[in-house]
Every structure is written in structure tokens, then in C-alpha cells.
N, C-alpha and C positions, 0 to 999 in steps of 0.2 A: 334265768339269770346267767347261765354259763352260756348260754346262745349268743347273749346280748355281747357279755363279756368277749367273747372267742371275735365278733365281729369288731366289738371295738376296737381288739389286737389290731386285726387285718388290717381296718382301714388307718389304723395309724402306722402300720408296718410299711403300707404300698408307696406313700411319698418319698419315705427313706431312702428303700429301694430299689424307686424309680432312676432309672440311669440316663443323668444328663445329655442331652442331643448334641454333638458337637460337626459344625459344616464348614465347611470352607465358605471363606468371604464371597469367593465367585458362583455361590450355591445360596445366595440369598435371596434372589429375585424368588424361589423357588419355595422358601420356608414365610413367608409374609402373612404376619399373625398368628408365629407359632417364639415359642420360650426357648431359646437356645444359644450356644455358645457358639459365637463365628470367629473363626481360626487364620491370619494373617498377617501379612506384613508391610505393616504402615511404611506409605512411598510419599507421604507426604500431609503437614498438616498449614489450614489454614485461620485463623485469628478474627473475628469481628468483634465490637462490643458487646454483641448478643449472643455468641457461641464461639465454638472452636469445631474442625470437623476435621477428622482422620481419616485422609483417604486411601486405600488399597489399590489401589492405581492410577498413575499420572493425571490422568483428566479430572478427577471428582467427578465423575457422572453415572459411577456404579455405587455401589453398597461402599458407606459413609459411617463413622463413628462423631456422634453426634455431644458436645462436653456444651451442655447451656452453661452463662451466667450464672445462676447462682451454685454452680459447682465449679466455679474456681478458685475456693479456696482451697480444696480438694483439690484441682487440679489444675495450678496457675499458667494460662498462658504461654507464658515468657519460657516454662519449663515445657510443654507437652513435647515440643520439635528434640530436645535433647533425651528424653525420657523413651520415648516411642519412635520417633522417624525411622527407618531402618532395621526395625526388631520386630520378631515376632508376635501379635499378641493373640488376648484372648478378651471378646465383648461378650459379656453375658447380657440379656435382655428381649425385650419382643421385639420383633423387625416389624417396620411401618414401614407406609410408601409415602416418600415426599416428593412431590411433581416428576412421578412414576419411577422414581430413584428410593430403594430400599436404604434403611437406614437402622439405628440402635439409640434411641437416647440414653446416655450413661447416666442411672440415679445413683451411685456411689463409688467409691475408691475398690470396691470389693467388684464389681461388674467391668474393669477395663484395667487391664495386668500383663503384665509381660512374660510370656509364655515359658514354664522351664522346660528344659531338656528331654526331662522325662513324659512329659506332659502328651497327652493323646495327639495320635494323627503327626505326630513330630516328625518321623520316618517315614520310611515306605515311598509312596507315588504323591502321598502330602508332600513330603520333604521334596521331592524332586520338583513337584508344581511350582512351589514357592521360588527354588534357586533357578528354575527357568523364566518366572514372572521379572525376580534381580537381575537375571541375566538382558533380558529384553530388555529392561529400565537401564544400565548400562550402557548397552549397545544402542539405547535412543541418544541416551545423554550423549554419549561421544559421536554418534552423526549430528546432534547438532550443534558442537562445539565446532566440527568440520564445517555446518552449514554458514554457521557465524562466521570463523576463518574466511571463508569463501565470498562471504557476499563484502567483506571489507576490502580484501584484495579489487574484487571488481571495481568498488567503489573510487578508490586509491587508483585505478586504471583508469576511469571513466574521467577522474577530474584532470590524469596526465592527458587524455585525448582532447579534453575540452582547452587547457593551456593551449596545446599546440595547432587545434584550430584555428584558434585568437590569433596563435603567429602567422600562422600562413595568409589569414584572412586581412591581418596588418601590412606583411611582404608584398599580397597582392593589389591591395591598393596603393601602395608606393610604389612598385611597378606601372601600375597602369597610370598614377600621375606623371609617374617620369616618360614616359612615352606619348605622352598627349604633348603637338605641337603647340608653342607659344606663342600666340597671334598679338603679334604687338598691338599697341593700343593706336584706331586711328588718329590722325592730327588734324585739328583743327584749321578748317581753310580761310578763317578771315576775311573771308567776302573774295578772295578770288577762287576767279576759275579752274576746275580741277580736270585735268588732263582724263579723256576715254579712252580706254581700250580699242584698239585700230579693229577687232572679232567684232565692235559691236556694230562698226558700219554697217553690216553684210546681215543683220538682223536686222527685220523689223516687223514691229507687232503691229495689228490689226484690228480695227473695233470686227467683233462678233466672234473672236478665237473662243475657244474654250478655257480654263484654268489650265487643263494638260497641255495644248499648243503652247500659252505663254510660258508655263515653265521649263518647256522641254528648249526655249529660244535661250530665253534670258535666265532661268534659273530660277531659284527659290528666293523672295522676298526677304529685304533686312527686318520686317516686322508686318504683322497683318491686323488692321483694325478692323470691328466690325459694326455695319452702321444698320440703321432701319431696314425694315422690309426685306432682310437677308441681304441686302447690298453688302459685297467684302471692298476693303482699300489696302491693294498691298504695295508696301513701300519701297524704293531702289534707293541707291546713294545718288548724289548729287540734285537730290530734290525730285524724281521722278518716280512718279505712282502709275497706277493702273487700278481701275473702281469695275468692280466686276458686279452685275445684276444677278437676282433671283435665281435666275436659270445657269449661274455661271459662266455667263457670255461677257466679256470685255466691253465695254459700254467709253470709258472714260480713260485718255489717259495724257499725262502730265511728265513733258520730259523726255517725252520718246520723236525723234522726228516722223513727219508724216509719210506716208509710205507714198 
């Protein structure tokens, strides 16, 4: 009987006495599937209808304090951001892995608290860890409060460059309309005769010239029609054509004296 007894001491004595494990949040991947208290300072939480989750650094992609649905009456939403963001706490519970991300489901108000002063691991190279974690998160926030500044000025830049494109590109085709000569409009000759050129005497085309021979005489055509079997018909003023074949040899022409 006092065998029995001395052991029943013991073994109701050892839980007592067993001394709580407490780790830093960044020491969780490390404790998974073990009872313990992870030590940190929430940088951030986020809101679904089906939970809340406390994260311990920027990203949510490390060790998570996890508040389901039916613990927010316990621990409303709308409050956790003002209760915990920025303060130190303390999650008592098993660590799990959820899509290989360590986590804590909170089952009551007594497993996620806000850590006092005196409280373990508060000092020392804890203490230091944490205000270098703050410090980091900080010094993110305000580069990319710079980064925002910066991409807006470009922005602001990029749309004064685009305006002033538009101008230039407006300037230069009013330029280049104003310097295009203005070729009056022909007049009509009402069946009389309209006076040639005294240069054109001293030309004269040839059936079997090539396209290049007659353009390099007379010039370029007022307009080119094209007819069957690759035949071209290019047209001159005063009713004079030239019909050129397949092979681009002068075959036909209308208008032109004979040589």
C-alpha cells in the first residue's frame, strides 16, 4: 500500500512539475507535433469567414496562429488587428503542418495572450531577435513607401513624355503639309487642242522599248491600267497611251508620233 501510494504521489506530482517548453515562432518548423508555447510578435493578421490567422512575418508563409470560426466569440475579428498586431504574444498548443507551413489552432482565450514583461525569453537575444525582426519590417515598410513614391513620379513622367510626343508628332505633320507644293487642279479643255511641250518633239518612243526605256523618255504615267494576259496600259495627258505586253515590251501606242 505505501508502494502504491508513494507512486501515485509521483505520478501526479511529474505533470505539475513538468516545465512548460517555450520557442521562438521562428523555431517552429523544428518543434511539429510537440505541446508548446511559441513566443512572438504578430506583424500581421488576416480575416476569412472561416478563420483568422496571425502572422509572425510579413509574408504568412512561416509559422501562423491559426483563430477558426467558432472561436470568435472569443476572439472577434474585427478586434484581433487592434488586440495583437504589433505586440508580443504568446500561442500555447500543438504545432501542425499545413501545406508544409507550421501552424497553432487556438482552442481558447487562455492559449493566445499577450505576452507580459516579465514573462520568459522576454530579454536577453529573444528580446534582441524580435526588435531586429521590427526593425526589418520597418525598414521594408518604408522602402516600399519609396518604391510607391517612385513608380508614380515615373508614371507622372511617362504620361508628360507621351503629351509631348503627340506634339511633336502634330508640329511635324503641319510642317510637312506646309511644304508639300500645291499643284493646281488641271482645267478642263473642252474639246480643244492643248498646246505640247516643245522637249517632247525631240523624244520618241518605239514599239519593242522596254518599261525602263519609255520611262526614262517620257516619264512616269498619269495612271496604269491592267488588262489580260499581263498586258499594262499606261496613260499620258492629252489622250496618249502606250500598251505594253507580257514581257514588258511596248507593243501599242496611242498619241505618240511615229518615229
Amino acid at each position: 500500500m505505501r508502494l502504491t501510494a508513494a507512486a501515485l504521489l509521483v505520478a501526479l506530482a511529474l505533470p505539475a512539475g513538468a516545465a512548460t517548453t517555450y520557442i521562438s515562432w521562428d523555431e517552429a518548423e523544428q518543434h511539429v507535433g510537440q505541446d508548446v508555447v511559441v513566443k512572438g510578435r504578430v506583424l500581421g493578421v488576416h480575416c476569412s469567414p472561416t478563420s483568422c490567422l496571425l502572422a509572425f512575418e510579413p509574408t504568412f508563409n512561416r509559422f501562423t496562429a491559426v483563430v477558426e470560426a467558432k472561436s470568435f466569440d472569443a476572439f472577434p475579428p474585427d478586434r484581433l488587428d487592434d488586440l495583437f498586431s504589433g505586440k508580443l504574444v504568446e500561442v500555447h498548443g500543438t504545432i501542425t503542418q499545413n501545406d508544409r507551413k507550421p501552424e497553432i489552432v487556438v482552442a481558447g482565450p487562455a492559449d493566445l495572450k499577450v505576452a507580459s514583461p516579465e514573462s520568459k525569453d522576454e530579454g536577453g537575444e529573444g528580446a534582441q531577435a524580435h526588435a531586429t525582426d521590427a526593425e526589418i519590417v520597418a525598414r521594408l515598410a518604408d522602402v516600399l513607401e519609396r518604391i510607391e513614391a517612385l513608380t508614380e513620379r515615373m508614371a507622372a513622367t511617362q504620361e508628360r513624355m507621351d503629351a509631348l510626343l503627340a506634339q511633336l508628332e502634330q508640329r511635324s505633320a503641319a510642317l510637312a503639309a506646309a511644304e508639300q507644293p500645291v499643284t493646281p487642279a488641271p482645267q478642263p479643255s473642252y474639246g480643244v487642242p492643248q498646246p505640247r511641250p516643245a522637249y517632247e518633239a525631240l523624244r520618241t518612243v518605239k514599239r519593242g522599248m522596254t518599261v525602263a526605256e519609255v520611262e526614262r523618255l517620257i516619264g512616269q504615267p498619269s495612271y496604269v491600267e491592267a488588262g489580260g494576259g499581263g498586258w499594262v496600259t499606261w496613260y499620258y495627258g492629252f489622250g496618249r497611251s502606250i500598251s505594253f505586253d507580257e514581257r514588258g515590251r511596248a507593243q501599242s501606242m496611242v498619241g505618240f508620233p511615229a518615229p
